[in-house]
N, C-alpha and C positions, 0 to 999 in steps of 0.2 A: 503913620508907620508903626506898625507893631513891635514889640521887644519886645528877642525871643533869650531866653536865660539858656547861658550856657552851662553845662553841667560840671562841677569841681575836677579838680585831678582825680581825689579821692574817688568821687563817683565814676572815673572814663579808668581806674583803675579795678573796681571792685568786684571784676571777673578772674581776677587773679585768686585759685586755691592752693589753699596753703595744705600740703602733706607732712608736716611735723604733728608728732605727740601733742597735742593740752595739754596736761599737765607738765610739759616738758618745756612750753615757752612762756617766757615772761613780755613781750612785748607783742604784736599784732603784726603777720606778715606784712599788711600792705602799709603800716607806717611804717619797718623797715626797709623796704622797696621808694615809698616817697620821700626818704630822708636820704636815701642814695643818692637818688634820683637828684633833688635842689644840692647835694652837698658836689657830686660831679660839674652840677650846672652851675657851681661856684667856685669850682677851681681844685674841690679834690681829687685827690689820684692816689692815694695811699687808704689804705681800712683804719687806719689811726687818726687819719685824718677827717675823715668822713663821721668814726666815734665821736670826735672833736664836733665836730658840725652839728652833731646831732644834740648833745648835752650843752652846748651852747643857744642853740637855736631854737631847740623843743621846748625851754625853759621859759619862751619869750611866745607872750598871744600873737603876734604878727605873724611867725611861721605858721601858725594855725588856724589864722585866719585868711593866708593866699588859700591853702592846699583844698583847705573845707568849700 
């Protein structure tokens, strides 16, 4: 039986375009978009809380290594 690789978040994301300035954003839309995205599917519900999620999580190779 063959194995077929499935493709990342990141990659079944990466049709997503961002219409902000360059020089105007510090971060990449779609790691903004998949930080929402796990911090919802972990129970936030507030934007403070999702910040939370992000600077906690993003800090750690594991979140980077599900999404990639």
């Amino acid at each position: 039986m063959e194995t077929v690789e499935k493709p990342g978040l990141m990659e079944d994301l990466s049709f997503v375009t961002d219409p902000r300035v360059v020089a105007k954003t510090r971060h990449k839309l779609i790691d903004i978009v998949v930080i929402t995205l796990c911090a919802v599917l972990a129970g936030a519900d507030e934007w403070t809380e999702i910040a939370e999620f992000g600077r906690i999580q993003c800090t750690s190779r594991s979140l980077k290594e599900v999404i990639l």
